[in-house]
VOGU-3710 file (C-alpha; in Angstrom, 3 decimals, decimal comma):
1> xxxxxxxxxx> 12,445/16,515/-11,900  15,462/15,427/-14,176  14,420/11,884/-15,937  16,852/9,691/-14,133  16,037/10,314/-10,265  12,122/9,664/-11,590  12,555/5,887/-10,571  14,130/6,582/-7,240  11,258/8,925/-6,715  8,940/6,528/-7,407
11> xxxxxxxxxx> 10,194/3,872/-5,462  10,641/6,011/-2,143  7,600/7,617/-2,732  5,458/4,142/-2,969  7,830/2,846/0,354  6,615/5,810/1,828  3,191/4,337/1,998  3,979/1,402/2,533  5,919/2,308/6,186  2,735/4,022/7,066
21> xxxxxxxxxx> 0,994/0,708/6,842  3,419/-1,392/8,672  3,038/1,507/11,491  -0,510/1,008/11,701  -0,042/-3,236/11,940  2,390/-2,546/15,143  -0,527/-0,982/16,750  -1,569/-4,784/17,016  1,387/-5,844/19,290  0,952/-2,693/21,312
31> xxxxxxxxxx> -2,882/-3,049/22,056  -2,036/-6,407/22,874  0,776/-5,594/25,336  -1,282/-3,073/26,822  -3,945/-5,715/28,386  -1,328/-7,824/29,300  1,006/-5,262/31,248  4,187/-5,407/29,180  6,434/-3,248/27,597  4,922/-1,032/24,722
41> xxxxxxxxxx> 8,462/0,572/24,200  8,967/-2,494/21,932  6,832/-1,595/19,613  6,201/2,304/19,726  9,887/3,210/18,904  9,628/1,519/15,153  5,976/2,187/15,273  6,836/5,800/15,238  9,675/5,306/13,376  8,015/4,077/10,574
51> xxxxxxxxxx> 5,391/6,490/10,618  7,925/9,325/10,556  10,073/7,952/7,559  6,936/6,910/5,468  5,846/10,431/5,842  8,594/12,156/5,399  9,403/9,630/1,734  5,770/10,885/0,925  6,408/14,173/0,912  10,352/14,547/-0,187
61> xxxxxxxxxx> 9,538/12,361/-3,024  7,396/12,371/-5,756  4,714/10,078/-7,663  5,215/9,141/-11,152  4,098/6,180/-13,167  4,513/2,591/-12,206  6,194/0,575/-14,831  7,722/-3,055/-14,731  11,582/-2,407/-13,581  9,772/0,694/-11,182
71> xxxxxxxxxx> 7,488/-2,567/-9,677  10,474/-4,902/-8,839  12,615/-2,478/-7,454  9,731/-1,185/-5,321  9,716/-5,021/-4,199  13,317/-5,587/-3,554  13,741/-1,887/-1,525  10,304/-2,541/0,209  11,145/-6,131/1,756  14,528/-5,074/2,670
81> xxxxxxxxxx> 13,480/-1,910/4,080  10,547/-2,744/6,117  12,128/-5,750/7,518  14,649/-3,162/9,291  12,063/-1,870/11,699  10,101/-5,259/11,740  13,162/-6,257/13,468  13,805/-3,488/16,365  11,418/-5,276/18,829  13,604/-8,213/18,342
91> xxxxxxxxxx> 16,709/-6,421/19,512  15,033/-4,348/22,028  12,795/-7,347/23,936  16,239/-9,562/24,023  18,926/-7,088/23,761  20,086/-8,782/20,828  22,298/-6,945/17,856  20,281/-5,173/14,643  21,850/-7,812/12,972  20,082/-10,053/14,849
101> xxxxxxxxxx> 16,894/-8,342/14,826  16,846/-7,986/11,167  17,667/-11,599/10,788  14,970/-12,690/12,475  12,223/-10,355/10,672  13,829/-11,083/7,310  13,413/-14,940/8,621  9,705/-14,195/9,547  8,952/-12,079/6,554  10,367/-14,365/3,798
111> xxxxxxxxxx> 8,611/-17,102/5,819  11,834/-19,151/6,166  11,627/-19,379/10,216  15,499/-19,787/10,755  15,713/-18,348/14,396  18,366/-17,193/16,555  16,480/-17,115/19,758  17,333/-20,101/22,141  14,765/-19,504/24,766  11,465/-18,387/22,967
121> xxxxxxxxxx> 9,217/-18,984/25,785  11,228/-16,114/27,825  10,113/-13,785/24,796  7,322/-11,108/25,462  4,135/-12,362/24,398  3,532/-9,290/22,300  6,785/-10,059/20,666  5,722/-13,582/20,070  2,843/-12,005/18,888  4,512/-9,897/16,321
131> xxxxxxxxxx> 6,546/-12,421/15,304  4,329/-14,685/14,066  2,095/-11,740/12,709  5,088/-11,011/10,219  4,776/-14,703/9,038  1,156/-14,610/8,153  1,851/-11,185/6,235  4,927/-12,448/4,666  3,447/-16,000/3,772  0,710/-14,343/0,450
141> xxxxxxxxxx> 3,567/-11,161/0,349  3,480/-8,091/2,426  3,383/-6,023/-0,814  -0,467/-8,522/-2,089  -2,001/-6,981/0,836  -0,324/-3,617/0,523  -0,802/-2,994/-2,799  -4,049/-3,263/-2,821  -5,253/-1,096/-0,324  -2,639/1,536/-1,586
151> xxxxxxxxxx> -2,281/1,562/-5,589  -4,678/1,106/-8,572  -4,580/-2,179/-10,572  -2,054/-2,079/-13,645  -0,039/-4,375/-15,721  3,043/-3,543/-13,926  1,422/-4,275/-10,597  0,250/-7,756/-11,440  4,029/-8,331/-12,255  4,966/-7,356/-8,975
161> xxxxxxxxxx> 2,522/-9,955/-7,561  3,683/-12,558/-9,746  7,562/-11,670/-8,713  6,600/-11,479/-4,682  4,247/-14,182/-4,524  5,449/-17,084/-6,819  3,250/-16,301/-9,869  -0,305/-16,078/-8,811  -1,087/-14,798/-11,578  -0,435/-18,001/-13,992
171> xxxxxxxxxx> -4,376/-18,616/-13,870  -6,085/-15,997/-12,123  -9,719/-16,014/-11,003  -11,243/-12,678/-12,409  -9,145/-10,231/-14,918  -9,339/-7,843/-11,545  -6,069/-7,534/-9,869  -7,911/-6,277/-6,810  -10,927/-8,558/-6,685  -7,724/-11,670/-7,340
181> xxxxxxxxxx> -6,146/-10,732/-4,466  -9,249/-10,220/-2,070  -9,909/-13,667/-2,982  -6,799/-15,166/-2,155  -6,520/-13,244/1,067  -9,928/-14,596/1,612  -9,594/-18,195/1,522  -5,653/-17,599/3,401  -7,724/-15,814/6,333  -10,881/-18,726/6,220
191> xxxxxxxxxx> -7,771/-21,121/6,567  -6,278/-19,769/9,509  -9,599/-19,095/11,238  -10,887/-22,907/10,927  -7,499/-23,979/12,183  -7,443/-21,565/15,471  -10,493/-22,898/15,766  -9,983/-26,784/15,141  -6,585/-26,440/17,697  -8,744/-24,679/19,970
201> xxxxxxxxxx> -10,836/-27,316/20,398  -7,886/-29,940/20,863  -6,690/-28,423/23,491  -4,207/-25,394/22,980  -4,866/-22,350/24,320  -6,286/-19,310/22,856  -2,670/-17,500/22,541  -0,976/-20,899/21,487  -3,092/-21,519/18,842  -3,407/-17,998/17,303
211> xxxxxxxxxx> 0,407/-18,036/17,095  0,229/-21,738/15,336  -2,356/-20,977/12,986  -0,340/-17,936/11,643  2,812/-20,439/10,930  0,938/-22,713/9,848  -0,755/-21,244/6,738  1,861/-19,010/5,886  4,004/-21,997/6,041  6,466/-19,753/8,499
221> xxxxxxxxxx> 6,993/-22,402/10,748  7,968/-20,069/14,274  6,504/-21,186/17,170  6,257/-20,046/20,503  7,967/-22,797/22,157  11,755/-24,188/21,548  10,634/-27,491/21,002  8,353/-26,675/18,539  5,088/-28,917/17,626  6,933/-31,625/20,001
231> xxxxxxxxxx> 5,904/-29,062/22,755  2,706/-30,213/23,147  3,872/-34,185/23,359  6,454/-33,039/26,301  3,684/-30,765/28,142  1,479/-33,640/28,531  -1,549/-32,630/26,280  -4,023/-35,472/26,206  -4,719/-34,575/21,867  -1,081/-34,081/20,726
241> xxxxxxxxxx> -1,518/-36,388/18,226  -4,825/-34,588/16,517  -2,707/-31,228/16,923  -0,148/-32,664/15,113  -2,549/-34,608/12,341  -4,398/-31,068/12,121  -1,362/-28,862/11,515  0,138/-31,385/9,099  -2,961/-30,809/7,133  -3,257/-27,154/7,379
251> xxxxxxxxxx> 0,866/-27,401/6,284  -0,339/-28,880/2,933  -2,765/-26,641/2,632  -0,342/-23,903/2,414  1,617/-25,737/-0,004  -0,781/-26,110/-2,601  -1,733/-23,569/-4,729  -4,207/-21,017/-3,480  -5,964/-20,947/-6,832  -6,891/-24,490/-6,507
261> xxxxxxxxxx> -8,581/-23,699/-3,069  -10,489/-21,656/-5,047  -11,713/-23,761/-7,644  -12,702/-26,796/-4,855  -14,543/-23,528/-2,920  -15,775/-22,788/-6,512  -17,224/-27,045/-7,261  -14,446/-27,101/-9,820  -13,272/-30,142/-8,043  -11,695/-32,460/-11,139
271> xxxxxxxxxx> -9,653/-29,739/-12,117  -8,010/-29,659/-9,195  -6,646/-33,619/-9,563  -6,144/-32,765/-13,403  -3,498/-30,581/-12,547  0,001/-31,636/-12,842  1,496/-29,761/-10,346  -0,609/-30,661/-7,799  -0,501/-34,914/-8,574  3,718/-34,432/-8,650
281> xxxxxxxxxx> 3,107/-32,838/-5,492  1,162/-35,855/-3,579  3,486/-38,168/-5,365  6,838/-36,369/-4,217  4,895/-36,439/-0,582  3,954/-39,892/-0,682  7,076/-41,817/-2,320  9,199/-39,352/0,475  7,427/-40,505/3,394  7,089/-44,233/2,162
291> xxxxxxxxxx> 10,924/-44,226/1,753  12,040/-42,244/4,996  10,029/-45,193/7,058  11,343/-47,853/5,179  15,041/-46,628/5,563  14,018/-45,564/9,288  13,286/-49,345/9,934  16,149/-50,778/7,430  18,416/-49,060/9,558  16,985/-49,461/13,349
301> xxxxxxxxxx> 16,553/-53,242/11,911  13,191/-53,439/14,431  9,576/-52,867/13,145  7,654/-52,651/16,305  3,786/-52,495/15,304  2,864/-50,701/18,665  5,017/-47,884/16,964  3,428/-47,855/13,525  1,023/-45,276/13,945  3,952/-42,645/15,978
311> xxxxxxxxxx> 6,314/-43,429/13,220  3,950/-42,727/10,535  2,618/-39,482/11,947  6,148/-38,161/12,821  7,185/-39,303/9,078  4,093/-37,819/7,121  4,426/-34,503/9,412  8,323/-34,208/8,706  7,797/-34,527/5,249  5,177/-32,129/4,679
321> xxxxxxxxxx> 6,856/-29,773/6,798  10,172/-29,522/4,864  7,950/-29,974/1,355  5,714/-26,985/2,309  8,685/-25,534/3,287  7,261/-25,096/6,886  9,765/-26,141/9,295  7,892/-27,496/12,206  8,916/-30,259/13,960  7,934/-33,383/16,356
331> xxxxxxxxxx> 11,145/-35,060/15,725  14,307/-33,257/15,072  15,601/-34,275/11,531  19,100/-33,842/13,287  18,600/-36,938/14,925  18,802/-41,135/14,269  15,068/-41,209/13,025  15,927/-40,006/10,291  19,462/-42,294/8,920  21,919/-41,017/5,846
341> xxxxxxxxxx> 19,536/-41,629/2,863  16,431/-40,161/4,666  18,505/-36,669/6,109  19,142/-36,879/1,773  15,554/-36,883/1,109  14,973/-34,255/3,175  17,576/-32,206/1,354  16,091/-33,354/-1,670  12,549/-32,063/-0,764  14,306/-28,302/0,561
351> xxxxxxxxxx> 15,293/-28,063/-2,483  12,065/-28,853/-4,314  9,657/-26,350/-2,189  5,508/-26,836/-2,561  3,599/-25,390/-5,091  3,810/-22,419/-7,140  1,057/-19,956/-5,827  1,146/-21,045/-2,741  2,554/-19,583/0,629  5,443/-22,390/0,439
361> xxxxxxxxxx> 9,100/-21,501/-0,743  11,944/-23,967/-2,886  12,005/-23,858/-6,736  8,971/-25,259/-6,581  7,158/-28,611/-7,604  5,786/-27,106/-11,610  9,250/-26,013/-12,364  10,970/-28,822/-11,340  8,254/-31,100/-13,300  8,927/-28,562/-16,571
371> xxxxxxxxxx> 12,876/-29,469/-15,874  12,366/-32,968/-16,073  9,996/-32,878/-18,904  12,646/-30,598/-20,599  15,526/-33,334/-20,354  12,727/-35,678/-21,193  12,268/-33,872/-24,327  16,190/-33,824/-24,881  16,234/-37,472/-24,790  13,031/-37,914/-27,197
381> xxxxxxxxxx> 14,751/-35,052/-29,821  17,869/-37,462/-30,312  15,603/-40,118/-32,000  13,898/-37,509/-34,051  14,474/-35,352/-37,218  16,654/-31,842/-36,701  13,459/-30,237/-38,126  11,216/-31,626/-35,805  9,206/-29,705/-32,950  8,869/-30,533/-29,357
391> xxxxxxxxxx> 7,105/-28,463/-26,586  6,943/-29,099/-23,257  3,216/-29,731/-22,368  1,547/-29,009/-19,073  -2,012/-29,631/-18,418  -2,752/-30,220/-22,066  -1,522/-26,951/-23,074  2,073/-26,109/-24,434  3,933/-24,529/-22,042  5,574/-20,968/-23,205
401> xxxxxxxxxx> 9,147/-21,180/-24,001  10,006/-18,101/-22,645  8,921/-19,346/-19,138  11,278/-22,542/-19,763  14,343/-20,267/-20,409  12,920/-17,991/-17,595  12,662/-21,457/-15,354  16,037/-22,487/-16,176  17,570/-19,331/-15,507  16,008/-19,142/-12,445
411> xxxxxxxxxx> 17,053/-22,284/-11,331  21,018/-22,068/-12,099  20,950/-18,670/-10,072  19,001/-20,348/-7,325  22,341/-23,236/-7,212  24,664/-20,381/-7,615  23,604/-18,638/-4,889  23,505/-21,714/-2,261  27,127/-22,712/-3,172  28,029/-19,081/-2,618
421> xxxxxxxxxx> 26,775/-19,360/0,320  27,652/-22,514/1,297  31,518/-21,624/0,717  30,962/-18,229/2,611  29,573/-20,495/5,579  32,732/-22,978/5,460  34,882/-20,343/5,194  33,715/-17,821/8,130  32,772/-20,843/10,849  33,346/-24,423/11,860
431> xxxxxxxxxx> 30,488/-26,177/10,093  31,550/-29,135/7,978  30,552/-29,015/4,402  27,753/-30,708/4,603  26,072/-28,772/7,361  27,397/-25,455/5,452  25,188/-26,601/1,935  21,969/-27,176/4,537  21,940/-23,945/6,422  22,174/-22,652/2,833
441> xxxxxxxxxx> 19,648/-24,636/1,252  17,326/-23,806/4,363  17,673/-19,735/3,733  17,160/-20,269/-0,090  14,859/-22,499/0,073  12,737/-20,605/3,152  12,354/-23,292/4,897  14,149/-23,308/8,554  15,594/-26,321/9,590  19,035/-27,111/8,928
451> xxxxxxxxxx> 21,931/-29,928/9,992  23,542/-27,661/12,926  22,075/-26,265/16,556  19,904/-23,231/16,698  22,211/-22,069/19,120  25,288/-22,666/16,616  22,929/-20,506/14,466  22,645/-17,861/17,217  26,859/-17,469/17,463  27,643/-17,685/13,910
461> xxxxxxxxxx> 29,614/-14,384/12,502  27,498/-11,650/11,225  28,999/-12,370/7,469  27,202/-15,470/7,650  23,899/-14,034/9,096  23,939/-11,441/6,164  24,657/-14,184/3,647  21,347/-15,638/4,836  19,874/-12,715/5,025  20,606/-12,437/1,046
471> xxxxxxxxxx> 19,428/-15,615/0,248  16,389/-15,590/2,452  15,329/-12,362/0,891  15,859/-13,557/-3,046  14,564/-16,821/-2,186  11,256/-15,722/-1,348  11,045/-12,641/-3,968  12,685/-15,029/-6,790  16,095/-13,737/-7,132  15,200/-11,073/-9,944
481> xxxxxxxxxx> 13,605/-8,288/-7,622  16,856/-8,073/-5,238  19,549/-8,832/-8,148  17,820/-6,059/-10,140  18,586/-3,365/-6,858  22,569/-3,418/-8,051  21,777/-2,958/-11,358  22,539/1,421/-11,951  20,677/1,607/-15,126  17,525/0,137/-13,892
491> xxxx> 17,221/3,138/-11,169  17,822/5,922/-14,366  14,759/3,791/-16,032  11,607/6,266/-16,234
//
């Protein structure tokens, strides 16, 4: 094979397998559908589909070596590409367009849970189903679980888990790619079990809490009902407000860093409240919610005690939500419980994102803590000798420098991309600027809920859609992976 088309065989070849495996995950929706009587023709046209394709890639193109540049573009074609037939049961069970449908997979995929449906409950349960199933494989990366079962464990691999799952690797548990990742799968599916179980027991049904739990961990935030988490308040359930305490908890759970699950599983409990990430983390939580109900009652000018205990819990859930990057909901943030300077918190705390390693999206809490001690240090260097040195430290340990510049990088193509898209939203609809920046900041960030109407959402042009689309998908895989997919000379790499 002539050296430049190696990469593009490589790529296809890996996809290949990959389609194979997202065939055998729709048999899920269809066994499902089968016992309750609805449509399999959802699922069994891009079940087939993808079988087909991921053969035929298998056998038109060949294996080579994996190296770095082959591992991110085998990331950026693989979320884009399986996300197309991911998507076909959403344009088939509504009649929606393919934009549509790939809009919402890409939304359930990245884990951003930006829908356009208006009327979930009409949905197929299967496609409920599958739709939250795509959120709990999206939420540790599609390509974690993938990966493992399909390729051996390399340097270049670990890379690509680092650039699909927000750096996992920065302090892994064994040297073992494989045996790292069974791990963290581990303690994600222990997660979501004790939650089905714990809402279970509170009162949601079987189906109802399945579908939760698999939002919840994966910090997707898709539910099966319109009104979200406020669902269960409106329907009359006698233990909304323990569903609601129990996902907010399961919400930070999934914001945190999966590696410090481990090490509390592990009895390695002071590390955990030695790390710096995860103290900025309760902090930003804390100090949000603390000022959101004090400008909530500033601005209402009534504290009514008998209220204490609703406000709080619809406060502390709201903010964990959007800092997890979640997007469930018991109070809408479009509305007067949240005035001016708390809708700007919440903005804030989009941007921002939970923890690196975890299933949450946003810059996320280290790097923004590295930024600040970075201008910290810029202050501290104009009192002190030219010659001097000054490192950033985290956790006692100097952090690399290349990861600063890496950080930094990251985070001025993370702004240029939201007021890119911000302008292309102005531009193509009526949205006023400020709801433009936060249906921008939602898809970057992968978070959900913006300042508009979902069904504003639904009618928007498809230029905007795609724009979304775009940042959803380099949001979640860290801009690098998709950027790098324009980029000629990285396909004649070998």
């Amino acid at each position: 094979m002539v050296r430049k088309y190696r990469t593009l065989s490589t790529v296809f070849h890996n996809l290949g397998k990959l389609l194979i495996l997202e065939g055998i995950f729709f048999l899920i929706p269809v066994f499902y559908a089968l016992m309750i009587n609805e449509k399999v023709s959802y699922f069994i046209i891009p079940l087939s589909l993808s079988l087909i394709f991921g053969i035929l890639f298998i056998f038109l193109f060949k294996e080579n070596n994996i190296y770095f540049i082959e591992s991110l573009l085998i990331c950026g074609v693989s979320w884009i590409i399986l996300a197309i037939f991911a998507g076909l049961p959403f344009s088939m069970a509504e009649g929606k367009s393919f934009v549509d449908g790939y809009f919402e997979a890409v939304s359930g995929l990245t884990t951003t849970g930006i829908t356009i449906f208006t009327n979930i409950e009409a949905l197929p349960k299967s496609v409920i189903l599958w739709r939250s199933m795509i959120q709990w494989f999206g939420g540790l990366g599609i390509l974690t679980l993938f990966l493992a079962i399909t390729f051996k464990s390399n340097n270049a691999y670990f890379r690509l888990f680092s650039a699909e799952s927000h750096k996992i690797d920065s302090s892994r548990p064994t040297p073992s790619i494989y045996k790292t990742v069974i791990i963290l799968w581990s303690i994600y599916g222990l997660f979501t079990a004790i939650e089905i179980v714990l809402l279970k027991i509170f009162g949601m049904n079987f189906f109802d809490a399945i579908n939760h739990s698999l939002t919840t961990l994966s910090t997707g935030g898709f539910s099966p009902y319109d009104a979200s988490i406020q669902h269960f308040k409106n329907a009359g359930y006698h233990y909304y407000r323990e569903i609601e305490y129990i996902i907010t908890f399961f919400m930070f759970l999934g914001g945190v860093n999966f590696l410090l699950h481990y090490k509390i599983l592990v009895g390695n409990i002071k590390d955990v409240f030695h790390d710096i990430e995860f103290r900025v983390f309760l902090f930003i939580i804390g100090v949000s919610a603390f000022l959101i109900l004090l400008n909530h009652y500033l601005t209402i000018h009534s504290f009514n005690l008998a209220k204490l205990e609703s406000d709080f819990r619809h406060t502390i859930f709201t903010v964990v939500s959007i800092s997890t990057t979640t997007g469930f909901g018991t109070v809408d943030i479009n509305s007067t419980f949240f005035p001016a300077m708390a809708k700007q918190i919440i903005l804030i705390l989009m941007l921002i994102g939970g923890s690196v390693g975890s299933t949450a999206g946003g810059i996320k809490v280290l790097r923004i803590t590295v930024l600040y001690k970075l201008f910290k240090k810029q202050i501290q260097r104009l009192r002190l000798p030219k010659k001097a040195i000054s490192k950033v430290i985290i956790n006692k340990g100097v952090f690399p420098e290349s990861e600063v510049l890496r950080i930094t990088g990251l985070f001025f193509g993370w702004m240029l991309i939201i007021f890119i898209g911000a302008m292309i939203t102005a531009a193509f609809s009526d949205l006023n600027a400020w709801q433009s920046f936060s249906g921008m900041f939602s898809a970057v960030g992968n978070i959900g809920p913006f300042y508009f109407s979902v069904e504003k959402m639904s009618t928007l042009p498809d230029i905007i859609k795609l724009t979304y689309v775009f940042g959803m998908l380099a949001g979640r895989l860290e801009i690098l992976p998709i950027i790098l997919l324009f980029n000629l000379k990285a396909w004649k790499t070998s």
